[in-house]
N, C-alpha and C positions, 0 to 999 in steps of 0.2 A: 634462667635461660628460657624464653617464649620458642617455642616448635613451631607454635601454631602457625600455617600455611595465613601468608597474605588476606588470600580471598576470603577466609573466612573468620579474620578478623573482620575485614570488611562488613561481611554480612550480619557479624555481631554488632557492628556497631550504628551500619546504615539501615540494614534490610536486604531484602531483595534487588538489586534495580531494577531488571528486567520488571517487577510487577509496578515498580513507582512510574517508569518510564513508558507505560502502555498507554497509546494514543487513543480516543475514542472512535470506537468504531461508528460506521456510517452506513456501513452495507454492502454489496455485491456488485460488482458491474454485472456487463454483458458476460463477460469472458468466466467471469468466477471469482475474480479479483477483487478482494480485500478493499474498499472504499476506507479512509483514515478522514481525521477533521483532517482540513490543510490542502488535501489533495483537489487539482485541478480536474472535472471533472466535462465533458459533455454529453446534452442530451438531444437526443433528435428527437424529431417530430412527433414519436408514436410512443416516445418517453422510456426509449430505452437509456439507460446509460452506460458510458464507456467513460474511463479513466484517460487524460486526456494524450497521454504518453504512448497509448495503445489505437488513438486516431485512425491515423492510416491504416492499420491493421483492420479496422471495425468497418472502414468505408470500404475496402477492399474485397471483404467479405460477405456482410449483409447487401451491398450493393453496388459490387460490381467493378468499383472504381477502380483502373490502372495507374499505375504512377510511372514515370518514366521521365526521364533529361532529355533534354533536346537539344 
C-alpha cells in the first residue's frame, strides 16, 4: 500500500514545476513590475518602460492624461 501523498510523488518523479516553469526575467517597469520574455511592453520617449496592461495607468500619472466616455 503507497501513502505517499500525490504531490510528492510528483515531485519525485518530475521535480519541482514551479522551478522548470520560471519564465525569464527582463526587468522592472516603471511601476516595479516584474517584466517576463512574452510580455507586451511600452516605452516612451525618455525610455521609461511600462508593462503594456498598466498603460492608462502610466499616461495618467507621469502625465497627466484623463480618460473619460463621452
Amino acid at each position: 500500500m503507497n501513502i505517499e501523498h500525490p504531490a510528492i510523488t510528483r515531485v519525485n518523479q518530475i521535480g519541482y514545476a514551479d522551478m522548470a516553469a520560471k519564465e525569464e526575467h527582463q526587468g522592472i517597469d516603471y511601476f516595479g513590475s516584474e517584466i517576463l520574455s512574452g510580455d507586451d511592453v511600452v516605452i516612451d520617449e525618455d525610455g521609461e518602460i511600462v508593462l503594456k496592461e498598466d498603460l492608462e495607468k502610466f499616461l495618467a500619472e507621469k502625465y497627466g492624461f484623463k480618460f473619460q466616455t463621452l
